[in-house]
PDB file of N, CA, C and O in Angstrom:
ATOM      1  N   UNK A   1     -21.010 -86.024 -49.524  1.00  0.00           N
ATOM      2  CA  UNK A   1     -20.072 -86.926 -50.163  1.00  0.00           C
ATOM      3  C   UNK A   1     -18.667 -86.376 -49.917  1.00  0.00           C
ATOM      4  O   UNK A   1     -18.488 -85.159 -49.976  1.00  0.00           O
ATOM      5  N   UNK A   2     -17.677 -87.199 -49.649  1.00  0.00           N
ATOM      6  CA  UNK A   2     -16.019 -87.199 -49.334  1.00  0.00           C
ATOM      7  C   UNK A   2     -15.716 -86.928 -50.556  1.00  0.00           C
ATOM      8  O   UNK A   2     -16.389 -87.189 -51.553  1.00  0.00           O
ATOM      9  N   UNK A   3     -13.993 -86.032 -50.463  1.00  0.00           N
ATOM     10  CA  UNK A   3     -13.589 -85.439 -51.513  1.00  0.00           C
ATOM     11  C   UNK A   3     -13.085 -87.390 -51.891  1.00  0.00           C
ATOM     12  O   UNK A   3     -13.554 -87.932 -52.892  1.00  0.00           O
ATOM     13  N   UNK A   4     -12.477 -87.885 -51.281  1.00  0.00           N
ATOM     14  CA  UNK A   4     -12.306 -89.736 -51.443  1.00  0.00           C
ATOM     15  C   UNK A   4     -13.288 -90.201 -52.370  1.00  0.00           C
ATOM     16  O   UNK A   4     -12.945 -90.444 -53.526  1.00  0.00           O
ATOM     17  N   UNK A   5     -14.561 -90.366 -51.970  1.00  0.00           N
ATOM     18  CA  UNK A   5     -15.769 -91.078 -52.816  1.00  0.00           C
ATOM     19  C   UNK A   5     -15.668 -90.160 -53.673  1.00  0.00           C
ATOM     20  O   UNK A   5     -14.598 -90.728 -53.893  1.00  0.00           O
ATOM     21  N   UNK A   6     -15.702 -89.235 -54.446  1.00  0.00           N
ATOM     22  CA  UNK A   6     -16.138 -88.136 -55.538  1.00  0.00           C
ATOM     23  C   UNK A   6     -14.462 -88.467 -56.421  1.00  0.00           C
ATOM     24  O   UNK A   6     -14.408 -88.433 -57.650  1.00  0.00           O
ATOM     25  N   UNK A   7     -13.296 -88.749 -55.613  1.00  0.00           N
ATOM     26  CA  UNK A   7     -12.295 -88.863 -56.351  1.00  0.00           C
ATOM     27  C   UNK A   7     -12.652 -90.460 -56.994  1.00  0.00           C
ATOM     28  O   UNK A   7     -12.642 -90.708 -58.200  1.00  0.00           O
ATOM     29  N   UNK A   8     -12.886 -91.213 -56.183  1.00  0.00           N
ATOM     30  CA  UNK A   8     -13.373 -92.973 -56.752  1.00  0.00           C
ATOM     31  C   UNK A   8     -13.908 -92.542 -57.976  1.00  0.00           C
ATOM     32  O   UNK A   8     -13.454 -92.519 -59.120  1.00  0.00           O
ATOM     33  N   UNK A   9     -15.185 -92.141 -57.377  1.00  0.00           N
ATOM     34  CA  UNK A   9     -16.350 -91.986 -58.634  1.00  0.00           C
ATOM     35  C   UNK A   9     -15.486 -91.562 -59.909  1.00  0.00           C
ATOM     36  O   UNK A   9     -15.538 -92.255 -60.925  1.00  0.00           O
ATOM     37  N   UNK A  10     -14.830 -90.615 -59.857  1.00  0.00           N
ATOM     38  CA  UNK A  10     -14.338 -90.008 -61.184  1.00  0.00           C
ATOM     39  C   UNK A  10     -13.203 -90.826 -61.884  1.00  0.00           C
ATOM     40  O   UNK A  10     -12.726 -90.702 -63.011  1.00  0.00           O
ATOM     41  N   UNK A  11     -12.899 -91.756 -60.806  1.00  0.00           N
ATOM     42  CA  UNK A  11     -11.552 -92.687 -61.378  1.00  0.00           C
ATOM     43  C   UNK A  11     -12.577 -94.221 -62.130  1.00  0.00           C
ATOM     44  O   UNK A  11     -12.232 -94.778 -63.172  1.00  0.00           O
ATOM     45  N   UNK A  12     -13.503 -94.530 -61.512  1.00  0.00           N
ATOM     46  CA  UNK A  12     -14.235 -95.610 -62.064  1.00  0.00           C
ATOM     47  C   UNK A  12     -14.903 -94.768 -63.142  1.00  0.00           C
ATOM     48  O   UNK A  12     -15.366 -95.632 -63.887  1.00  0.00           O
ATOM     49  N   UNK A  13     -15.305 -93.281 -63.793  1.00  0.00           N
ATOM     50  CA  UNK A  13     -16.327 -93.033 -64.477  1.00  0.00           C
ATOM     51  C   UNK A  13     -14.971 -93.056 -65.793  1.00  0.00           C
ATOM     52  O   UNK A  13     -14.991 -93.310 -66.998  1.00  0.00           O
ATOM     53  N   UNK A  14     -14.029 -92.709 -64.958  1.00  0.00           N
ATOM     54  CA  UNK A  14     -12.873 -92.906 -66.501  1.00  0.00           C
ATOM     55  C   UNK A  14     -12.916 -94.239 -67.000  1.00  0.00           C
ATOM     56  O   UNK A  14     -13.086 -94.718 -68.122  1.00  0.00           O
ATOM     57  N   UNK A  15     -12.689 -94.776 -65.704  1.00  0.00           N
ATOM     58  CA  UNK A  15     -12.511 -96.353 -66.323  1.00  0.00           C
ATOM     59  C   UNK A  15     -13.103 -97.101 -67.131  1.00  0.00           C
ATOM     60  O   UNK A  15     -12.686 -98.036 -67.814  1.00  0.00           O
ATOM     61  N   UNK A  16     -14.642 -96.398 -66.966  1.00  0.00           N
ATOM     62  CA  UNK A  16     -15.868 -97.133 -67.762  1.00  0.00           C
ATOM     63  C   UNK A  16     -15.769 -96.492 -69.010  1.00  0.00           C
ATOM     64  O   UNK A  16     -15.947 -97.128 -70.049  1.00  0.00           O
ATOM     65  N   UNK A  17     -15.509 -95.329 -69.006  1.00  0.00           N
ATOM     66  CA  UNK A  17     -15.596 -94.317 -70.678  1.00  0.00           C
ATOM     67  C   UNK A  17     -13.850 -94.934 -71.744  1.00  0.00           C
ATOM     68  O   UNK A  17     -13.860 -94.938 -72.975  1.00  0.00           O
ATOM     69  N   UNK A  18     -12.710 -95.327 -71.004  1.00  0.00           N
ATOM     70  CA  UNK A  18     -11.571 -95.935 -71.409  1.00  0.00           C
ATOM     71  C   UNK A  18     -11.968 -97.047 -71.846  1.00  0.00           C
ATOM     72  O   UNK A  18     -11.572 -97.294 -72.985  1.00  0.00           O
ATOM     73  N   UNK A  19     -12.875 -98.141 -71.164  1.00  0.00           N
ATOM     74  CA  UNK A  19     -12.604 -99.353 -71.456  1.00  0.00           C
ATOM     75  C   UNK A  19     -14.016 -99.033 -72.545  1.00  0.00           C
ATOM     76  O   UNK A  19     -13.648 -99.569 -73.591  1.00  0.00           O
ATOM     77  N   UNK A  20     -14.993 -98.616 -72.725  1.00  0.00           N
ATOM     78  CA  UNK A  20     -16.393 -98.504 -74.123  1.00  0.00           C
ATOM     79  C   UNK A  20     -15.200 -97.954 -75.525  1.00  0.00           C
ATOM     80  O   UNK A  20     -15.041 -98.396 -76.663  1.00  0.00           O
ATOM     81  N   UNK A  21     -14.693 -97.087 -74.948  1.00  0.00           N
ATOM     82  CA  UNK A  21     -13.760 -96.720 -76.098  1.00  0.00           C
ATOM     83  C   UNK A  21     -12.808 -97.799 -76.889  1.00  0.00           C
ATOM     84  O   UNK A  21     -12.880 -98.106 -78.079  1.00  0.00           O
ATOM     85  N   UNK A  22     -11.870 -98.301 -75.866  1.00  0.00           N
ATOM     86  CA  UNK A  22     -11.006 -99.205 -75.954  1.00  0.00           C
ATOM     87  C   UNK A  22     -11.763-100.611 -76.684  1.00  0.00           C
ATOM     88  O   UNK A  22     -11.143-101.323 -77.473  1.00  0.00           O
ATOM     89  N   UNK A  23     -13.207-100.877 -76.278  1.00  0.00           N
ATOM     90  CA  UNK A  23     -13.836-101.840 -76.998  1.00  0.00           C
ATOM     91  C   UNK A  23     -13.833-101.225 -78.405  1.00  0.00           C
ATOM     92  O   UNK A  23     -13.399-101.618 -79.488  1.00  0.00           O
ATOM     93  N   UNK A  24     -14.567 -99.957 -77.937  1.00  0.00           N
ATOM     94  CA  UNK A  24     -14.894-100.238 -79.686  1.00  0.00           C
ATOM     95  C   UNK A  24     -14.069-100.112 -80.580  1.00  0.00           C
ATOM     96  O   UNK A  24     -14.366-100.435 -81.730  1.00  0.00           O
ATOM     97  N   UNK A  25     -12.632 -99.529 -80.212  1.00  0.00           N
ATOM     98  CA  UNK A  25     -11.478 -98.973 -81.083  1.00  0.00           C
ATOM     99  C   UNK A  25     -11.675-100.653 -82.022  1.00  0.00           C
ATOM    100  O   UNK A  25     -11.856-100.819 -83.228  1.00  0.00           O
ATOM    101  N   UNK A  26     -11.513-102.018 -80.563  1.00  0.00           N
ATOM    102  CA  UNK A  26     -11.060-103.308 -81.166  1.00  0.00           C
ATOM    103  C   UNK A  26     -12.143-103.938 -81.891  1.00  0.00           C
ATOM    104  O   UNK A  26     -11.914-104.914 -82.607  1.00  0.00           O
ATOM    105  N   UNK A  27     -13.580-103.341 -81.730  1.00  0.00           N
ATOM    106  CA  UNK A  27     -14.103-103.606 -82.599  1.00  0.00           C
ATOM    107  C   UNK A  27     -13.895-102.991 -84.204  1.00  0.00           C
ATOM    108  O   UNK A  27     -14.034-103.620 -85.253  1.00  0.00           O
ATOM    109  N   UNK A  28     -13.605-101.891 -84.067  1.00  0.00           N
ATOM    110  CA  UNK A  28     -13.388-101.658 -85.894  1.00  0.00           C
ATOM    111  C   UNK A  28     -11.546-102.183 -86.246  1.00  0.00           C
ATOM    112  O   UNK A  28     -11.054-102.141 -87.374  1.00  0.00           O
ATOM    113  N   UNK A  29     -11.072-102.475 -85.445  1.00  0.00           N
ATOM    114  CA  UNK A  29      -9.840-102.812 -85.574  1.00  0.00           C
ATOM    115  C   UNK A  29     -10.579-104.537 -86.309  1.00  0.00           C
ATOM    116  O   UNK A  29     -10.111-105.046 -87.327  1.00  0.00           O
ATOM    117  N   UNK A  30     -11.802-105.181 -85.477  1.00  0.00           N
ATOM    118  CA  UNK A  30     -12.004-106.761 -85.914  1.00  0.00           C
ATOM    119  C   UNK A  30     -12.377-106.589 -87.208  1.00  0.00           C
ATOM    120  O   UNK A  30     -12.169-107.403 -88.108  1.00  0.00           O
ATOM    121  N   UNK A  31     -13.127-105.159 -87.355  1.00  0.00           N
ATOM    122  CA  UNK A  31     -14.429-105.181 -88.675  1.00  0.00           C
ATOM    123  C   UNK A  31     -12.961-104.672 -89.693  1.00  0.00           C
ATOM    124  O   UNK A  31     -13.314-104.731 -90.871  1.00  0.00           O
ATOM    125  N   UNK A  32     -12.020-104.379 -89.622  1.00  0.00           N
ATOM    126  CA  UNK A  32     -11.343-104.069 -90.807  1.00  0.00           C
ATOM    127  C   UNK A  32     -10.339-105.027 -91.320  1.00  0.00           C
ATOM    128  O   UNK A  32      -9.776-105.093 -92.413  1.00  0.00           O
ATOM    129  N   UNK A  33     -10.251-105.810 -90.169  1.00  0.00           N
ATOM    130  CA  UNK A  33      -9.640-107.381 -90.691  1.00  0.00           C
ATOM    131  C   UNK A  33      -9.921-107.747 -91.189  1.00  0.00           C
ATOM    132  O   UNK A  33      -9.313-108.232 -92.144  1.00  0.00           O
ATOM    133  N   UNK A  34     -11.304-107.839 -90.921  1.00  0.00           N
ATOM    134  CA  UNK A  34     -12.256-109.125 -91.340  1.00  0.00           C
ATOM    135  C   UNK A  34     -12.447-108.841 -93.042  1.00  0.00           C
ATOM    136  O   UNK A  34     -12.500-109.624 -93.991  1.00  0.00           O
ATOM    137  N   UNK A  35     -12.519-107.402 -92.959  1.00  0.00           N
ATOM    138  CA  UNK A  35     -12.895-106.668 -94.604  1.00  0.00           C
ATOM    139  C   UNK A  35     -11.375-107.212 -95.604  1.00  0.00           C
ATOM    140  O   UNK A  35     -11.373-107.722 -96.724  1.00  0.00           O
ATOM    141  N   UNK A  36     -10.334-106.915 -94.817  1.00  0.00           N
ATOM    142  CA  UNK A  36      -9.185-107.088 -95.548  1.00  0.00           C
ATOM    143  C   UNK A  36      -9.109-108.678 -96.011  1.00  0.00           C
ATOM    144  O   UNK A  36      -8.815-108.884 -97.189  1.00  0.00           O
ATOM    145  N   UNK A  37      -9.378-109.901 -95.077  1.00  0.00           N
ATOM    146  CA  UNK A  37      -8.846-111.144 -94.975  1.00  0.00           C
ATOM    147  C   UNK A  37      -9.890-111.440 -96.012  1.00  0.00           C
ATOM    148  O   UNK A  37      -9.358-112.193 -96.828  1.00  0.00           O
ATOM    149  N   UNK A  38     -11.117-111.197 -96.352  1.00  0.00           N
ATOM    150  CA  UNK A  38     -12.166-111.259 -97.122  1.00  0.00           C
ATOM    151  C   UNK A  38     -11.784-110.718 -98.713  1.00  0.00           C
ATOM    152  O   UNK A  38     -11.818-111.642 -99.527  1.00  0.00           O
ATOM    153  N   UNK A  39     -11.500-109.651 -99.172  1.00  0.00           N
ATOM    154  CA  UNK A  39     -10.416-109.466-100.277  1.00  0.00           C
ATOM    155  C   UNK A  39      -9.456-109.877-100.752  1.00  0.00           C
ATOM    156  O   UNK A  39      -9.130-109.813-101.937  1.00  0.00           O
ATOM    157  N   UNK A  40      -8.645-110.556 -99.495  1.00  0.00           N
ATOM    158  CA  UNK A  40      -7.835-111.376-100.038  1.00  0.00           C
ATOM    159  C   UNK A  40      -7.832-112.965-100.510  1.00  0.00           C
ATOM    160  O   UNK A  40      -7.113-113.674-101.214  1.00  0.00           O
ATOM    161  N   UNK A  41      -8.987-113.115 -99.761  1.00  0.00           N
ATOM    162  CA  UNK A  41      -9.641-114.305 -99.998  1.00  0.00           C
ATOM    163  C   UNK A  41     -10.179-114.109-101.454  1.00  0.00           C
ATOM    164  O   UNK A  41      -9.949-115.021-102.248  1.00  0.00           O
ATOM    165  N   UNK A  42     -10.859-113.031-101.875  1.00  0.00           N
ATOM    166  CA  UNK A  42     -11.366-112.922-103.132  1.00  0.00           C
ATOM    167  C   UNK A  42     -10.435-113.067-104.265  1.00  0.00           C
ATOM    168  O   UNK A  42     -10.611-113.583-105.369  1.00  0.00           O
ATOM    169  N   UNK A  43      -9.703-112.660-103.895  1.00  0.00           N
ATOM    170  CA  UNK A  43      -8.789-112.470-105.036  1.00  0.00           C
ATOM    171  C   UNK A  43      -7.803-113.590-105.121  1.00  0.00           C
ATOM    172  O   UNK A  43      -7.282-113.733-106.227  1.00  0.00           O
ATOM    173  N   UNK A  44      -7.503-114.277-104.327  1.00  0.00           N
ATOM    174  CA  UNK A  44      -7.081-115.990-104.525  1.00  0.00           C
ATOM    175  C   UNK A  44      -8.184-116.803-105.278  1.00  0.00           C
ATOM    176  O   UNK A  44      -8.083-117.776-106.026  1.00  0.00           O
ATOM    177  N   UNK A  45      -9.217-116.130-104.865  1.00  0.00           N
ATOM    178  CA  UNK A  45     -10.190-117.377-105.405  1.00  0.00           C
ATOM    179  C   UNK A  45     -10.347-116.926-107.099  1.00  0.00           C
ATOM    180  O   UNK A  45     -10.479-117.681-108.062  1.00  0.00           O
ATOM    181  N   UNK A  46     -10.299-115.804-107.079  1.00  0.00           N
ATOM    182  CA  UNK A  46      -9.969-115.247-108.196  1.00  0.00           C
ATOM    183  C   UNK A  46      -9.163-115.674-109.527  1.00  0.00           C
ATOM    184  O   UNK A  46      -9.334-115.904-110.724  1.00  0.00           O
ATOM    185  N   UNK A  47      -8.097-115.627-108.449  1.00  0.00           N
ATOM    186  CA  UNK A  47      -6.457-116.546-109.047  1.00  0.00           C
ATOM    187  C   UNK A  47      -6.762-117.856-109.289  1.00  0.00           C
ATOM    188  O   UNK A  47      -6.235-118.269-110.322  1.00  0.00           O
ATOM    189  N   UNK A  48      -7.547-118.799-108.592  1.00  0.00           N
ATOM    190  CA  UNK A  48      -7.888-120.044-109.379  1.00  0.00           C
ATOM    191  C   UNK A  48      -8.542-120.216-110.183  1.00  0.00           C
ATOM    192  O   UNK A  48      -8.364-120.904-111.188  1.00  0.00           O
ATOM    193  N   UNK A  49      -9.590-119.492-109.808  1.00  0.00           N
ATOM    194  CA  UNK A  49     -10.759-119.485-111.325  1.00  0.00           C
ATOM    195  C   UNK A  49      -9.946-119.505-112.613  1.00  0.00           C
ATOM    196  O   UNK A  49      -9.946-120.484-113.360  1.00  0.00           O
ATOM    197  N   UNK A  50      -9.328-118.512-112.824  1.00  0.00           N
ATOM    198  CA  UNK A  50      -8.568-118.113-114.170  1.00  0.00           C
ATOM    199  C   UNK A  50      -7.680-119.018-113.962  1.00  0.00           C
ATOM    200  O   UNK A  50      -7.538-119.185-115.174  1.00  0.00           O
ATOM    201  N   UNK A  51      -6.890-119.820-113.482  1.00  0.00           N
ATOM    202  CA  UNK A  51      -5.592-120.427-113.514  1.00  0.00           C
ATOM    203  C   UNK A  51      -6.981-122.182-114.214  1.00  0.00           C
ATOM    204  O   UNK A  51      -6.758-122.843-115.229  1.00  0.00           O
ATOM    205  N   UNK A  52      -7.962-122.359-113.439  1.00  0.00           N
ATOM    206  CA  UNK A  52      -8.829-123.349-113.757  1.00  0.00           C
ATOM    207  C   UNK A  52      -9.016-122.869-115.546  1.00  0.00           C
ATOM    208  O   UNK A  52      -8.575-123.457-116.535  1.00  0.00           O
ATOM    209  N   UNK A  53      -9.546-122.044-115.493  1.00  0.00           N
ATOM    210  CA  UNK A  53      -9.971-121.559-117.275  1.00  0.00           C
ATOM    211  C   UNK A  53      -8.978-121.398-118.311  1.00  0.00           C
ATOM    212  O   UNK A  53      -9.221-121.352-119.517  1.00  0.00           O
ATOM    213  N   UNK A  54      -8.007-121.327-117.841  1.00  0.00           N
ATOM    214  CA  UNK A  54      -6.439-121.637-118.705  1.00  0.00           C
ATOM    215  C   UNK A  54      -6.148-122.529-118.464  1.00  0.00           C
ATOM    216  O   UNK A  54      -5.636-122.960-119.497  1.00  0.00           O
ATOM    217  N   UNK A  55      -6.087-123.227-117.762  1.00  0.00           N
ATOM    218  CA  UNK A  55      -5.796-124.631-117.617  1.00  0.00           C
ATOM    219  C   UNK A  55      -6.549-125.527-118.763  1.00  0.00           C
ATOM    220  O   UNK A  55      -6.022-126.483-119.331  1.00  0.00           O
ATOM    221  N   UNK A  56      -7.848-125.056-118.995  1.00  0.00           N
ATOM    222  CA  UNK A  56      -9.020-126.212-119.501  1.00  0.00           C
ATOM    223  C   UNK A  56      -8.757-125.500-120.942  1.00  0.00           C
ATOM    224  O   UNK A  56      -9.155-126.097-121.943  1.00  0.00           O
ATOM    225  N   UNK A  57      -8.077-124.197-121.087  1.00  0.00           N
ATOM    226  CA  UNK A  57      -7.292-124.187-122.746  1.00  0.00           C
ATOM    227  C   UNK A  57      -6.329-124.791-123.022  1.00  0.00           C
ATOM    228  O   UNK A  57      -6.320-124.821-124.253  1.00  0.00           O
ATOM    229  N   UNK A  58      -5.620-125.225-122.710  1.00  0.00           N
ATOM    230  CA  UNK A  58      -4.635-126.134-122.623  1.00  0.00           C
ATOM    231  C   UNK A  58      -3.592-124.793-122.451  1.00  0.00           C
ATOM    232  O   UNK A  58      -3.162-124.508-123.569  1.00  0.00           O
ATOM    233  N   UNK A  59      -3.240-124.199-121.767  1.00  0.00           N
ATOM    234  CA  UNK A  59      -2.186-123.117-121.159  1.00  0.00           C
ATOM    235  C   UNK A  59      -1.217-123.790-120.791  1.00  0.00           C
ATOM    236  O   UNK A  59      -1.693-124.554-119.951  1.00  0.00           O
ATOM    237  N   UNK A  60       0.141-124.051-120.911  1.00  0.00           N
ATOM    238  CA  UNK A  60       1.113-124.495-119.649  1.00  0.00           C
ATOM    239  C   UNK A  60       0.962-124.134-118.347  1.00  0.00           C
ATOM    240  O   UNK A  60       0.520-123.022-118.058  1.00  0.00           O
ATOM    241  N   UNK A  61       1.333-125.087-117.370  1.00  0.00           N
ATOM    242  CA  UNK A  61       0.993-124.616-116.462  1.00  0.00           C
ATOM    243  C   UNK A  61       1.824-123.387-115.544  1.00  0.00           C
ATOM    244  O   UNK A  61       1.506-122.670-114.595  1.00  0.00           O
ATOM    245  N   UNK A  62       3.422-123.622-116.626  1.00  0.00           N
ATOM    246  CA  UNK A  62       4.275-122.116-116.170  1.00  0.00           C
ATOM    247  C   UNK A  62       3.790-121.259-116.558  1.00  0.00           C
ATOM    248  O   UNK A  62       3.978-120.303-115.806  1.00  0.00           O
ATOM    249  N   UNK A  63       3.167-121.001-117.450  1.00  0.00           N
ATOM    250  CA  UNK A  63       2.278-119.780-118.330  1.00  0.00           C
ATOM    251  C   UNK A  63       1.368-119.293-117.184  1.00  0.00           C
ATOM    252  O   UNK A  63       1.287-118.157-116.716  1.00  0.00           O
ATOM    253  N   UNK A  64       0.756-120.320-116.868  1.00  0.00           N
ATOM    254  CA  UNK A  64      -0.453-120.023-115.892  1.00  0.00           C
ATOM    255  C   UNK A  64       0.173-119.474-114.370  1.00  0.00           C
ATOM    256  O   UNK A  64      -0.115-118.495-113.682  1.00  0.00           O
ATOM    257  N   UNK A  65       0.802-120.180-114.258  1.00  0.00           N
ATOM    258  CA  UNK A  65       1.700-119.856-112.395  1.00  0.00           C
ATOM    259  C   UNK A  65       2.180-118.032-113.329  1.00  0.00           C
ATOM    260  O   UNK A  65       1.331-117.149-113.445  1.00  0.00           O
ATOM    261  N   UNK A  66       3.104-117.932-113.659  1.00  0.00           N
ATOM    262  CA  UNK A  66       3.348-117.017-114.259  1.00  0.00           C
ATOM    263  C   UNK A  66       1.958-115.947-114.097  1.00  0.00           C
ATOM    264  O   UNK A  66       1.958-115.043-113.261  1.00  0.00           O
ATOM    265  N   UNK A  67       0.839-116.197-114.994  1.00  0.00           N
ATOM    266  CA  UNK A  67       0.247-114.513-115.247  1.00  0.00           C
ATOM    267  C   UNK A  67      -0.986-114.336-113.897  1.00  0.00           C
ATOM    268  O   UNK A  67      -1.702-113.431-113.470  1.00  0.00           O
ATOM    269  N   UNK A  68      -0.676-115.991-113.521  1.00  0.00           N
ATOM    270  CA  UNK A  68      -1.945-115.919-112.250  1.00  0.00           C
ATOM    271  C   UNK A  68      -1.234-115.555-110.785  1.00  0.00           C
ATOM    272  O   UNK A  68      -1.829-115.548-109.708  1.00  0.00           O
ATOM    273  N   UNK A  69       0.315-115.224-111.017  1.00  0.00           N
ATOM    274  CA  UNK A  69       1.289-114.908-109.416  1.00  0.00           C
ATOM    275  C   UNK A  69       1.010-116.319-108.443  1.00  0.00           C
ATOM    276  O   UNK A  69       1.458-116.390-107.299  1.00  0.00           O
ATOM    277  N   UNK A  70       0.213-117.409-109.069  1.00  0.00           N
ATOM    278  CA  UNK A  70       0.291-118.830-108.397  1.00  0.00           C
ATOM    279  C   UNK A  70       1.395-119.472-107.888  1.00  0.00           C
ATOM    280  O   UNK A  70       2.305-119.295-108.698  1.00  0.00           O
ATOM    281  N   UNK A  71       1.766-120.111-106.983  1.00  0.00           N
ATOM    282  CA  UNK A  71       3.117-120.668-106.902  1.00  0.00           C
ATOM    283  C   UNK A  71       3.156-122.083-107.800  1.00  0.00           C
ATOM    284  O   UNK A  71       2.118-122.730-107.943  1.00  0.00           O
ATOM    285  N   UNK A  72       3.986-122.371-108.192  1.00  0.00           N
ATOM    286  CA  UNK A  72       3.802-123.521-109.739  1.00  0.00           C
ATOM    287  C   UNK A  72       3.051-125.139-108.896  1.00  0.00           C
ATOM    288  O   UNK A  72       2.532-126.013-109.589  1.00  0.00           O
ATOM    289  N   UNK A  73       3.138-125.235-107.513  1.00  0.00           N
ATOM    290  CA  UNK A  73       2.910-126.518-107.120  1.00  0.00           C
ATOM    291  C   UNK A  73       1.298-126.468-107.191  1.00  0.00           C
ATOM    292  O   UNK A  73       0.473-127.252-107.659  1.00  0.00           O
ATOM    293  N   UNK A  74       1.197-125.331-106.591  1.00  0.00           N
ATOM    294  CA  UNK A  74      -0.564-124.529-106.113  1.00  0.00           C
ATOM    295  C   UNK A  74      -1.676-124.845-107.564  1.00  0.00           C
ATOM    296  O   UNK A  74      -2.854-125.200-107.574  1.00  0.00           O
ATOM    297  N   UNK A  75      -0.618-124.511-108.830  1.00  0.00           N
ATOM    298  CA  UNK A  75      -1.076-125.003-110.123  1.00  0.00           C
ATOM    299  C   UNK A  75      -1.142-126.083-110.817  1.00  0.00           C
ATOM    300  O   UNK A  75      -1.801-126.264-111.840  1.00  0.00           O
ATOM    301  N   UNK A  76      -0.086-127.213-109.968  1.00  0.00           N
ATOM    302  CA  UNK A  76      -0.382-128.633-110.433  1.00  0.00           C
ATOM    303  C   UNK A  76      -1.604-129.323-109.823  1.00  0.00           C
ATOM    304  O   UNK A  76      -2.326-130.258-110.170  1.00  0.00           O
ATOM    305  N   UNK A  77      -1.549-128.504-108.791  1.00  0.00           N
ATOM    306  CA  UNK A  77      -2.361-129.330-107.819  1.00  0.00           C
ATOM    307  C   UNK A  77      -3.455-129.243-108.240  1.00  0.00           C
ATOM    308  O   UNK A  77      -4.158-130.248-108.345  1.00  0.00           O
ATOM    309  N   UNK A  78      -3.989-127.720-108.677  1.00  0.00           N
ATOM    310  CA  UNK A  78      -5.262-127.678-109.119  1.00  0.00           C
ATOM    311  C   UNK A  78      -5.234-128.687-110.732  1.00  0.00           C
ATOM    312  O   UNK A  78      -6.218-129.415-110.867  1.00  0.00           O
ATOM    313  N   UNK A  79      -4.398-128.719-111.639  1.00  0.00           N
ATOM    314  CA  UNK A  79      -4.326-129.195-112.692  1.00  0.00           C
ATOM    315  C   UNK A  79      -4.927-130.632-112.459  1.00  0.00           C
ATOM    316  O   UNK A  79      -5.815-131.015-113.220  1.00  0.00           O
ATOM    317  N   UNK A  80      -4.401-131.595-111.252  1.00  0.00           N
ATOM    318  CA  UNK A  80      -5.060-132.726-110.821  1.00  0.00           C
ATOM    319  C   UNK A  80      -6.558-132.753-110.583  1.00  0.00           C
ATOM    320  O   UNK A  80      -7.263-133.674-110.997  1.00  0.00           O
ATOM    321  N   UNK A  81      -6.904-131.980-110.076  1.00  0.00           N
ATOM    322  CA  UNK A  81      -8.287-131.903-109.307  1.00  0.00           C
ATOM    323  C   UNK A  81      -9.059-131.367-110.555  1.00  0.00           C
ATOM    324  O   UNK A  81     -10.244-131.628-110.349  1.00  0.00           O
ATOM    325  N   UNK A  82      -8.922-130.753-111.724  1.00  0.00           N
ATOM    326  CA  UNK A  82      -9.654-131.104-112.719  1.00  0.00           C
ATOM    327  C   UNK A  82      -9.984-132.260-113.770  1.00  0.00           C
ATOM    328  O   UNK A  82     -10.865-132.094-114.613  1.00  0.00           O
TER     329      UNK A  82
END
């Protein structure tokens, strides 16, 4: 074997060990999105539940935008849809 082919080889064996790496970096880069966008999702849904259960006490609905960090329209809207 040529010092050429043995230099290839070692430039494609990087390439293959860079790019398994480089995947998987973007795979836990996807899996920690996904964890984050999922929490935040929880915790909106969160924010309606309770903004729904004060609502059905008869709460104002500034009271409610107020302790739920809702934006006040986000709280009429739901106020309709009950």
């Amino acid at each position: 074997m040529t010092w050429t082919v043995k230099m290839a080889d070692a430039r494609y064996d990087g390439y293959e060990e860079g790019f398994d790496e480089g995947r998987e970096a973007g795979i836990q880069v996807g899996i920690q999105q996904g964890i984050e966008q999922g929490i935040e999702r929880g915790a909106y849904e969160t924010k309606l539940e309770t903004a729904k259960a004060m609502f059905l006490d008869k709460i104002p609905v500034e009271t409610i935008s107020k302790y739920t960090s809702l934006p006040l329209e986000t709280v009429l809207e739901l106020a309709q849809e009950i």
